[in-house]
N, C-alpha and C positions, 0 to 999 in steps of 0.2 A: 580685097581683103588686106588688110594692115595689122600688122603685129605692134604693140606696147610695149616698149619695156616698165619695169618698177622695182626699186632698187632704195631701201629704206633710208641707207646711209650715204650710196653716191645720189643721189635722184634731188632733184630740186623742186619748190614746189612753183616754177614755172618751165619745169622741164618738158620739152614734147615728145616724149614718149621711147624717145630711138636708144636704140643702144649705146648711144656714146652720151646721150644726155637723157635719161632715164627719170619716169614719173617718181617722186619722191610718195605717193600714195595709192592703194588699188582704187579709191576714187575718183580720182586727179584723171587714171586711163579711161576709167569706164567713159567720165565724161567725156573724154576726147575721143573714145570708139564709137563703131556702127555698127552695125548688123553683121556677122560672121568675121568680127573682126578676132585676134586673137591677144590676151595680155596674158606675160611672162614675169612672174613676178620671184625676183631673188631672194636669199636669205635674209634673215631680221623676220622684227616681230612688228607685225602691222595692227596697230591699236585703233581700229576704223567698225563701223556697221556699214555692211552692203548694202542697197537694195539693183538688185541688177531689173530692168525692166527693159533688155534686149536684146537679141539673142549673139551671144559672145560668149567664147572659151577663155576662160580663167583659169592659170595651171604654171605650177612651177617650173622654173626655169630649168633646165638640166642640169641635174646636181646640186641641185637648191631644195630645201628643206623651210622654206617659209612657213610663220606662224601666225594665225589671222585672231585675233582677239577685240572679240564685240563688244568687254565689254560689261558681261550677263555673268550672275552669279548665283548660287544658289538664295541667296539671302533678296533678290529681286522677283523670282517665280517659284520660292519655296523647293528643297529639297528633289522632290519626286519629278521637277521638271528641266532639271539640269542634266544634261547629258557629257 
């Protein structure tokens, strides 16, 4: 099992993952994760669509208040489907 980091503003986008050089996307990890692997993702606002298809914990860093933004708006799925 291998942890990710992701880090909006230090992270690069060919960073490998670790703590001192951190994915600059929740994308960027996923595709470098595996199965039970774990991505820790910092503050900032990540302006990304996920699609996760395997099994990996995604979960703020400690102390971190990350914001994930798809993207979707009421004016794309009509009022009653925006949550």
């Amino acid at each position: 099992m291998a942890t990710f980091y992701v880090d909006t503003t230090e992270g690069t986008g060919d960073g490998p993952g670790t703590a001192d050089q951190p994915c600059k996307t929740i994308n960027q990890a996923l595709n470098r994760a595996t199965a039970g692997d774990v991505i820790l993702v910092h503050d900032g606002v990540y302006r990304e669509q996920l699609t996760v298809d395997k099994s990996v914990t995604i979960t703020a860093a400690p102390g971190a208040t990350p914001e994930l933004d798809g993207g979707y708006s009421p004016r794309l799925f009509g009022d009653s489907a925006y949550v």
